[in-house]
C-alpha positions as a Markdown table, in Angstrom:
| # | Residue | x | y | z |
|---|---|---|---|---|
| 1 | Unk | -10.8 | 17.5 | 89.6 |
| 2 | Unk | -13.3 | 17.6 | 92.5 |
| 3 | Unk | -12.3 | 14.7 | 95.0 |
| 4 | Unk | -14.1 | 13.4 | 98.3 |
| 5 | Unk | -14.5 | 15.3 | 101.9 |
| 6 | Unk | -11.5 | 14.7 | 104.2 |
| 7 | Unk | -10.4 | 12.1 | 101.9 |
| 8 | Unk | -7.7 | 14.0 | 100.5 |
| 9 | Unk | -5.6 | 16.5 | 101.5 |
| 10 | Unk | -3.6 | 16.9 | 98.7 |
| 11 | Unk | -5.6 | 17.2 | 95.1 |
| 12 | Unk | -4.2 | 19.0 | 93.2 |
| 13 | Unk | -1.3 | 16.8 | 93.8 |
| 14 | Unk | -3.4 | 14.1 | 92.5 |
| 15 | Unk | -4.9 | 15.6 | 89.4 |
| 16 | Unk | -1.4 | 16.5 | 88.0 |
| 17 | Unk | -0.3 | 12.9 | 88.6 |
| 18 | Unk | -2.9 | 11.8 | 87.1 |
| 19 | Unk | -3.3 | 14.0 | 84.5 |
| 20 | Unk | 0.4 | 13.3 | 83.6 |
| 21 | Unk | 0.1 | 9.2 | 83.5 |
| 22 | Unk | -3.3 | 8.5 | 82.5 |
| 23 | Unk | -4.1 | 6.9 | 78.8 |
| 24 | Unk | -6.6 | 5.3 | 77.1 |
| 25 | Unk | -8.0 | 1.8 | 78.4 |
| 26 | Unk | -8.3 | 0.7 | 74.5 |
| 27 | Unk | -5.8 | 2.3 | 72.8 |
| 28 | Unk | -3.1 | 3.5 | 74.8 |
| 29 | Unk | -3.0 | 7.1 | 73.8 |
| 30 | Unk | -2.3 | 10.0 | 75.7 |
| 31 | Unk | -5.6 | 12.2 | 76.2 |
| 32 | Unk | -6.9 | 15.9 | 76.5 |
| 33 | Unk | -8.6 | 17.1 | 79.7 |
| 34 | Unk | -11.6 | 19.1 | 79.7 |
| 35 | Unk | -13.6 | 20.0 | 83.0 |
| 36 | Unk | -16.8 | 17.6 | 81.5 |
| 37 | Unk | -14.8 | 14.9 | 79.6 |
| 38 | Unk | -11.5 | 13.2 | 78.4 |
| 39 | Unk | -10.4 | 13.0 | 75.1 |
| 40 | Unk | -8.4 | 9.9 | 73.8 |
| 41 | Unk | -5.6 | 11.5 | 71.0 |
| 42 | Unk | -5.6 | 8.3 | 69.4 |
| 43 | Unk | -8.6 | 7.0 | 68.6 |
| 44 | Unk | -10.9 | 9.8 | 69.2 |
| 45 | Unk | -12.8 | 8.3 | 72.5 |
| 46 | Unk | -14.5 | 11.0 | 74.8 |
| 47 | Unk | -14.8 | 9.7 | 78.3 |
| 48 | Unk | -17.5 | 11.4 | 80.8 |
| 49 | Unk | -16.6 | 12.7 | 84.1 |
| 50 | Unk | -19.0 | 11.7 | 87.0 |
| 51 | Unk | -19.1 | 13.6 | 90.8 |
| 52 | Unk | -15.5 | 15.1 | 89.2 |
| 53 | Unk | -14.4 | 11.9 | 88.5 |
| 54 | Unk | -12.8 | 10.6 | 85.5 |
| 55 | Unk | -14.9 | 7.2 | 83.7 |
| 56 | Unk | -11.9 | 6.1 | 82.1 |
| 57 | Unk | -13.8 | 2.2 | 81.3 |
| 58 | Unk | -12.8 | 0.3 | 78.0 |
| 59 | Unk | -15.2 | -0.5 | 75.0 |
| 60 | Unk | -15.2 | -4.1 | 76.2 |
| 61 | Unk | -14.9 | -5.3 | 79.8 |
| 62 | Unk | -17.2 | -2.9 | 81.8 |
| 63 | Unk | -17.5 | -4.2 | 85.2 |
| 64 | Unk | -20.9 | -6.5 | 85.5 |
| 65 | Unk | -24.2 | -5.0 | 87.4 |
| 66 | Unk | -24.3 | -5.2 | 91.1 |
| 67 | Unk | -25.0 | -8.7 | 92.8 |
| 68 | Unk | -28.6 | -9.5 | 94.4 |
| 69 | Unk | -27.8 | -9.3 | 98.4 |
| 70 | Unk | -27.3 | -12.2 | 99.9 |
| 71 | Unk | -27.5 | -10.7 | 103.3 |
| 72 | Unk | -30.6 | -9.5 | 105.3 |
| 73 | Unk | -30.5 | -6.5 | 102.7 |
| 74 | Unk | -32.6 | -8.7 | 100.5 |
| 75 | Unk | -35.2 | -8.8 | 102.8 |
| 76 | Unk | -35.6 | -5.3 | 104.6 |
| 77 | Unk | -37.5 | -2.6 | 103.1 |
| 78 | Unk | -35.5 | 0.6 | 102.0 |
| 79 | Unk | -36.0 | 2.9 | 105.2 |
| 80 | Unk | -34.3 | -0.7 | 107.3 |
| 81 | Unk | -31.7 | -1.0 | 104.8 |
| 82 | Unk | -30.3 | 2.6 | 105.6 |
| 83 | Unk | -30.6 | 2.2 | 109.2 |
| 84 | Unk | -28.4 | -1.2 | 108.9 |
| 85 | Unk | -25.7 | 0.8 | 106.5 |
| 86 | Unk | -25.6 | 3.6 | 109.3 |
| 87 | Unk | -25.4 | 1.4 | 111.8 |
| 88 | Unk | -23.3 | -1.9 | 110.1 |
| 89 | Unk | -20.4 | -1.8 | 112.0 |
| 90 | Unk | -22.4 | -2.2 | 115.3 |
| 91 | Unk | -25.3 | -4.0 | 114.0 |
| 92 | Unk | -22.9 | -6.9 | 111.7 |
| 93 | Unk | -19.5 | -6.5 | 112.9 |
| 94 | Unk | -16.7 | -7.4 | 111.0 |
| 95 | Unk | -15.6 | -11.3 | 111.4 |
| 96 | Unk | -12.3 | -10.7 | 110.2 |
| 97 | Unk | -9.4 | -9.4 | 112.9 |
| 98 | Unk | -6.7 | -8.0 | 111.3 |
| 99 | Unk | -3.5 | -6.3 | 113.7 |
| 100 | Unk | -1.8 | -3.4 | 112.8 |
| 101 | Unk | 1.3 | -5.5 | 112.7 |
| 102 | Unk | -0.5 | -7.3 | 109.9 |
| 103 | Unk | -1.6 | -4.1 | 107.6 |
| 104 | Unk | 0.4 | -4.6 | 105.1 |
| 105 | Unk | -1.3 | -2.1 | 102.5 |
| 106 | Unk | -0.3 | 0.9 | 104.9 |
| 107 | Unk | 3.3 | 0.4 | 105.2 |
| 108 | Unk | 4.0 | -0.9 | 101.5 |
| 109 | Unk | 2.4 | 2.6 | 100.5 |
| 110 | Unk | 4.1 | 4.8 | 102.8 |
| 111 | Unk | 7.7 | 3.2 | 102.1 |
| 112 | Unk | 7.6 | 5.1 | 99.0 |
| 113 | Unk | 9.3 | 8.5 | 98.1 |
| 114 | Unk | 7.0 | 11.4 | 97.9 |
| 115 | Unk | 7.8 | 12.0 | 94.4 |
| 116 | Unk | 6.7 | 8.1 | 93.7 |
| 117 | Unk | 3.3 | 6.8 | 92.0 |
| 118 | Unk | 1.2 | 4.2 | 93.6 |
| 119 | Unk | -2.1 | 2.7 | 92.4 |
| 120 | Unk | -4.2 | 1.3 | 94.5 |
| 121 | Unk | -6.4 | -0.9 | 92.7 |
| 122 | Unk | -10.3 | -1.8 | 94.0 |
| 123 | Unk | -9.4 | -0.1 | 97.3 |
| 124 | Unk | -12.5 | 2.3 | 97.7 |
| 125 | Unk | -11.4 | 5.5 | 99.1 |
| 126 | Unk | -8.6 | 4.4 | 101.5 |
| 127 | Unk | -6.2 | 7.5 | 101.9 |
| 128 | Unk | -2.0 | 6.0 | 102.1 |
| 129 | Unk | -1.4 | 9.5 | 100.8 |
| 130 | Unk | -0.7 | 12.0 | 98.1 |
| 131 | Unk | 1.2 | 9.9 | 95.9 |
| 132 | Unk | -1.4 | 6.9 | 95.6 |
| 133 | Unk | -4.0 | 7.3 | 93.6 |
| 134 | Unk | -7.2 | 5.2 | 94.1 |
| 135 | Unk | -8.8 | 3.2 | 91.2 |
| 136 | Unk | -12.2 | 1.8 | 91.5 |
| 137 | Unk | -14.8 | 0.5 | 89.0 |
| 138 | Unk | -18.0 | 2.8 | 90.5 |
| 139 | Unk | -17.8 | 7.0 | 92.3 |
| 140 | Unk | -17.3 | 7.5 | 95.5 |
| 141 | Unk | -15.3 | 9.7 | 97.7 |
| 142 | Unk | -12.1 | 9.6 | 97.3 |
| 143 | Unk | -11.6 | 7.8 | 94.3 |
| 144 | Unk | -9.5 | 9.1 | 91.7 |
| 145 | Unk | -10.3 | 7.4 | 89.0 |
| 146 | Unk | -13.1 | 4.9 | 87.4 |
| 147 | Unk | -11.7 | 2.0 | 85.4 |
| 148 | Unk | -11.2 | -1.6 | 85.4 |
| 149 | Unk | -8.2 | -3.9 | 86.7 |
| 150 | Unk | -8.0 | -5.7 | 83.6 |
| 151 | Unk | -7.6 | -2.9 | 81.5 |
| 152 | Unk | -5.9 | 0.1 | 83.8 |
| 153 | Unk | -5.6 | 3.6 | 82.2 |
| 154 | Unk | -2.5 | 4.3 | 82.5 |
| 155 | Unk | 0.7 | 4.3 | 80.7 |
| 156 | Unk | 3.2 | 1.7 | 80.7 |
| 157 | Unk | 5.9 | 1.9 | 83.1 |
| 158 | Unk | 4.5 | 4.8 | 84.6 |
| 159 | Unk | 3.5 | 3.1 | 88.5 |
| 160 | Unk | 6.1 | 2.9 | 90.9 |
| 161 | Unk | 4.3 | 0.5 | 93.1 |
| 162 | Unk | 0.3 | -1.0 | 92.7 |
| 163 | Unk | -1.8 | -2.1 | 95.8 |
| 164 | Unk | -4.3 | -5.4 | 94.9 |
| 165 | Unk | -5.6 | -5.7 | 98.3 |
| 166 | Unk | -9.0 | -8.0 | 98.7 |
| 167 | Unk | -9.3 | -7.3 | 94.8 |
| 168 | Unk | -8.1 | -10.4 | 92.7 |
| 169 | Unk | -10.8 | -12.5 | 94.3 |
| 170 | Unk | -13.9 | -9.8 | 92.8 |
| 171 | Unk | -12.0 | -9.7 | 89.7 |
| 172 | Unk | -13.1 | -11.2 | 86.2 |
| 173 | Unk | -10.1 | -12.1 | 85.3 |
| 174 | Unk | -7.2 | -12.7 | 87.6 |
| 175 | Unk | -4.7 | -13.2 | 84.5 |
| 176 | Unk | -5.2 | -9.8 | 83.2 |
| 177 | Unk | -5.2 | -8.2 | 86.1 |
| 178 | Unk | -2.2 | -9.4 | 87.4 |
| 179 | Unk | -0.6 | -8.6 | 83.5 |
| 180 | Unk | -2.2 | -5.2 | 83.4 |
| 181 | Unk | -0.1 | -4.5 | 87.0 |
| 182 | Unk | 3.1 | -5.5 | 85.6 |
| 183 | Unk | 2.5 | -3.9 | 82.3 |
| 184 | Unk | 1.9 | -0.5 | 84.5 |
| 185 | Unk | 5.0 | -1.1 | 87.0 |
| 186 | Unk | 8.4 | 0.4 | 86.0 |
| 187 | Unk | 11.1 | -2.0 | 86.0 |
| 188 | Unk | 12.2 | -3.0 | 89.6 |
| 189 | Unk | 8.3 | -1.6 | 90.8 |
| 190 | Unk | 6.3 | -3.1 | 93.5 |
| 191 | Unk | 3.4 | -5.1 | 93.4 |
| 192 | Unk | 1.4 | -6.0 | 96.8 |
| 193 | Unk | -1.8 | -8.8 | 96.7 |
| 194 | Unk | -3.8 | -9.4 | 99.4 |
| 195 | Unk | -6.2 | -12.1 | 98.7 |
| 196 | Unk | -8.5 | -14.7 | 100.8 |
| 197 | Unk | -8.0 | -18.3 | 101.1 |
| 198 | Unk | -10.8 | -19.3 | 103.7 |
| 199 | Unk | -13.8 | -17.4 | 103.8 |
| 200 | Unk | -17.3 | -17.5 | 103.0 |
| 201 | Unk | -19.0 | -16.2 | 99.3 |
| 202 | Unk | -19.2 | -12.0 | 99.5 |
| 203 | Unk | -19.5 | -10.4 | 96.0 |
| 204 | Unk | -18.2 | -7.0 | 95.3 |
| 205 | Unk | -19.8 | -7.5 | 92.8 |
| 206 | Unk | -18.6 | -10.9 | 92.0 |
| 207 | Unk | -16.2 | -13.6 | 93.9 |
| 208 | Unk | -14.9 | -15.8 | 92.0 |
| 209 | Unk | -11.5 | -17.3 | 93.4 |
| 210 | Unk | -9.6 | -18.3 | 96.6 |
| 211 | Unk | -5.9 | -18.9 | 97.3 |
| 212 | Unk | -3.0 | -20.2 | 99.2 |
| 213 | Unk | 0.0 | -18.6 | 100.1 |
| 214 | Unk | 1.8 | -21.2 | 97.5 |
| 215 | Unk | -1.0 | -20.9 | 95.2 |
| 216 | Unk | -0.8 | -17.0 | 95.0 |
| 217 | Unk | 2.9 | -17.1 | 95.2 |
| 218 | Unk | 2.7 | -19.2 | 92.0 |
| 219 | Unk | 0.3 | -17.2 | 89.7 |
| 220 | Unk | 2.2 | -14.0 | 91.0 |
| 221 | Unk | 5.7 | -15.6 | 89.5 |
| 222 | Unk | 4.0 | -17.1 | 86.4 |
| 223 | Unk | 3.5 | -13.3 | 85.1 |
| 224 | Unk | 7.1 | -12.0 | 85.7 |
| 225 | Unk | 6.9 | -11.2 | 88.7 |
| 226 | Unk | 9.7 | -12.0 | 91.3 |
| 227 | Unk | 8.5 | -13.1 | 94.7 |
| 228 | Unk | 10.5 | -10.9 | 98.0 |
| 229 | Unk | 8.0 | -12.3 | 100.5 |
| 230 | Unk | 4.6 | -13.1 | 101.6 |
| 231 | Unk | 2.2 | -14.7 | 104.4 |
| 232 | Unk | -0.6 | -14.5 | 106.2 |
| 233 | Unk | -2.6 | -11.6 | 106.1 |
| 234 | Unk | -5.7 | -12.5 | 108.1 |
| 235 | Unk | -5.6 | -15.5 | 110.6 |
| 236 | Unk | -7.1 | -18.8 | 111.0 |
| 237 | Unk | -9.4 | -17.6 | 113.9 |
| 238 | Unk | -11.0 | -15.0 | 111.6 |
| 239 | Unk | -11.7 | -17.9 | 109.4 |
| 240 | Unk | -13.4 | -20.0 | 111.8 |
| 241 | Unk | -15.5 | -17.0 | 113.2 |
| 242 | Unk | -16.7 | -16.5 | 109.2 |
| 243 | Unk | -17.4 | -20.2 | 108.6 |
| 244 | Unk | -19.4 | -20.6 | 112.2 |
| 245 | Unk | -21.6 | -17.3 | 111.5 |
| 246 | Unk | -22.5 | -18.8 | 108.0 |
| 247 | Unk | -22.9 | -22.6 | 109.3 |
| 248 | Unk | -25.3 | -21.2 | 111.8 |
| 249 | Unk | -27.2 | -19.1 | 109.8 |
| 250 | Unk | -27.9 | -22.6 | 107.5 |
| 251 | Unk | -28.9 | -24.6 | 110.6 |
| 252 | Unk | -31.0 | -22.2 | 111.4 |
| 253 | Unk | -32.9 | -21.1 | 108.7 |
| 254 | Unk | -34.7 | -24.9 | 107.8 |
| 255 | Unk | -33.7 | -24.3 | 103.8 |
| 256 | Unk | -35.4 | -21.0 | 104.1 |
| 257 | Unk | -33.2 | -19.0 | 101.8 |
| 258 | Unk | -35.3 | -15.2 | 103.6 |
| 259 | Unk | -34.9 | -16.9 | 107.5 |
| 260 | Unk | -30.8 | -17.7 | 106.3 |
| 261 | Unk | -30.5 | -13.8 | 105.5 |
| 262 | Unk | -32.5 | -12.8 | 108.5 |
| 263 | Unk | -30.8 | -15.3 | 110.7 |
| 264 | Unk | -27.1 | -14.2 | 109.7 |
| 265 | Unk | -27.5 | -11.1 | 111.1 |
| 266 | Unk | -27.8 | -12.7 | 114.3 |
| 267 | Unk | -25.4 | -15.6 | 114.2 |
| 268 | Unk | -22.2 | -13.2 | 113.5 |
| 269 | Unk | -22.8 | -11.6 | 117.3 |
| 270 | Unk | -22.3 | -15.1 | 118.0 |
| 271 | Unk | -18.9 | -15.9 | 115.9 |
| 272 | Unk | -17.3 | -12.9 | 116.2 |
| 273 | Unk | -15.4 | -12.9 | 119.3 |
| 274 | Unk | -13.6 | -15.7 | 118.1 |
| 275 | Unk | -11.8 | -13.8 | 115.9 |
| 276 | Unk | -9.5 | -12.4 | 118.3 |
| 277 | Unk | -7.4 | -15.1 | 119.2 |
| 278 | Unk | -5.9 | -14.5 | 115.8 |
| 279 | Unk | -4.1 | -11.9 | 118.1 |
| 280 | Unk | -1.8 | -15.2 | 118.9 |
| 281 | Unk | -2.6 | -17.6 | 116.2 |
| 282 | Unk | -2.1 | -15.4 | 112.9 |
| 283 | Unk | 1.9 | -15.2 | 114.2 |
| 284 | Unk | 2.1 | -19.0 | 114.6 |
| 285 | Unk | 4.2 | -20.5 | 111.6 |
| 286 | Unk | 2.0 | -22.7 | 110.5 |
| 287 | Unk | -1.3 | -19.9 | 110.7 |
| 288 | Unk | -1.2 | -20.2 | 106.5 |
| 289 | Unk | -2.8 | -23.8 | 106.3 |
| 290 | Unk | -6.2 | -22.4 | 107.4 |
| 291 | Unk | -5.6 | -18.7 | 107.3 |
| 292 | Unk | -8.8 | -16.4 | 106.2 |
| 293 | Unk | -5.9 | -14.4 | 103.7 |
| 294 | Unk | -2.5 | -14.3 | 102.7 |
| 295 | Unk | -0.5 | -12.3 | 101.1 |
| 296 | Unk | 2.1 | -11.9 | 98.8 |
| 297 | Unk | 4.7 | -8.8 | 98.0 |
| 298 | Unk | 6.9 | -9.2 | 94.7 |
| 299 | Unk | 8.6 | -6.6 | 92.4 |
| 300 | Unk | 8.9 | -6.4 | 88.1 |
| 301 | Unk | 12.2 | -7.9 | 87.0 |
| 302 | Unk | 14.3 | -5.5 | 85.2 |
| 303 | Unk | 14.9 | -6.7 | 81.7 |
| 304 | Unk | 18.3 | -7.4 | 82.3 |
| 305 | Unk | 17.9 | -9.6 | 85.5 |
| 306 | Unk | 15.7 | -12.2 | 83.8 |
């Protein structure tokens, strides 16, 4: 299994855990691993392998094609487009702040034992080390695995722990998702969500849905799940620097959906020093009623506690 540069230090770690928990998205089976393809034993599916990377996607549910820019990538020509990709964190910097204190991906994933299994769902290529294995629905380095939330590859009961971090909003379906991550999860496993509740349209490669804290609490408990704690994951000042880039970039651009794309480029050097006064505001208790994200961490019941 051929994984990305410097994105993991510990492969062959990874392919034997994956190797070992990995099943069919459509029938459950275990499968047979060849160097160009996987095998379903059950129904007979072959799945390729693409850049070493398993494309374990089911029959039905392939994630859609991706979304027309809505960014000044609509209107550049291709040699522009690869200078602003080089160059994005200087030339569009992030309007989001988010502290260490409130990362709460990093330290769910390393309070697990060595020996554990993590899935981190959506996540791109983040490394939180050799026994989390990263899911996402198109190749890139470090990604373990292709496949779809709604339909995860993997046996049941198999994850110790699964990571949905900035992932339920791009999802089709939330419901399945959420199902698919207990159905994974032994009993007494660990589910984190991170999800927004204020910020502006961004598809990856679609955005569908926004929540409270209560509101993600909720959907979280309504599948089995039992809530241990949650809050705010991204502060209210992050929100307000998103909201004033994009109201700015309308004001600006006189309906002109090209001068909008153009113009937002400019307006988020104007926004995004607010952001950091969520270094005060995201601890204040009441941060959640316009926080840019919350959170929520919750663990699978054990069949004998319900």
């Amino acid at each position: 299994m051929i994984l990305g540069d410097n994105e993991r230090v510990h492969p062959r770690a990874v392919s034997i855990v994956l190797r070992t928990n990995a099943r069919c998205p459509d029938c459950r089976s275990t499968v047979d691993w060849d160097d160009d393809a996987v095998r379903c034993t059950g129904c007979g599916r072959s799945f390729g392998v693409t850049e070493g990377i398993p494309v374990m996607l089911p029959r039905e549910g392939r994630p859609p094609p991706p979304p027309t820019p809505t960014g000044a990538r609509g209107e550049l020509p291709a040699p522009a487009i690869r200078l602003l990709e080089r160059y994005r964190h200087i030339l569009r910097p992030s309007t989001t702040y988010k502290s260490a204190a409130k990362s709460q991906e990093a330290e769910f994933a390393a309070d697990f034992a060595d020996d554990s299994l993590v899935l981190n769902i959506g996540g791109g290529s983040r490394d939180y080390g050799p026994h989390v294995l990263n899911l996402d629905i198109e190749a890139m380095p470090g990604i373990d695995v292709i496949g779809v939330a709604e339909r995860l590859p993997f046996a049941d009961g198999s994850c110790d722990g699964v990571i949905l971090q900035a992932v339920l909003e791009h999802v089709v379906d939330e419901n399945d998702t959420l199902a698919e991550s207990y159905r994974v999860l032994r009993p007494g496993g660990r589910l984190l969500v991170e999800i927004p509740f204020i910020q502006g349209d961004h598809p990856a490669p679609g955005d569908y849905r926004r929540y409270t804290e209560q509101g993600l609490r909720q959907i979280v408990e309504r599948h089995g799940f039992r809530t241990e704690s949650s809050g705010v994951a991204v502060g209210p000042a992050s929100a307000l620097a998103w909201v004033l880039a994009e109201f700015l970039a309308l004001l600006v651009s006189v309906r002109s959906r090209r001068l909008y794309r153009l113009a937002r480029l400019g307006t988020t050097f104007v926004a995004w020093p607010v952001k950091f006064l969520d270094r005060v505001l995201d601890r204040h208790p009441m941060a959640h009623v316009i926080a840019s994200g919350v959170w929520v961490m919750a663990t699978k019941v054990a069949s004998d506690e319900e």
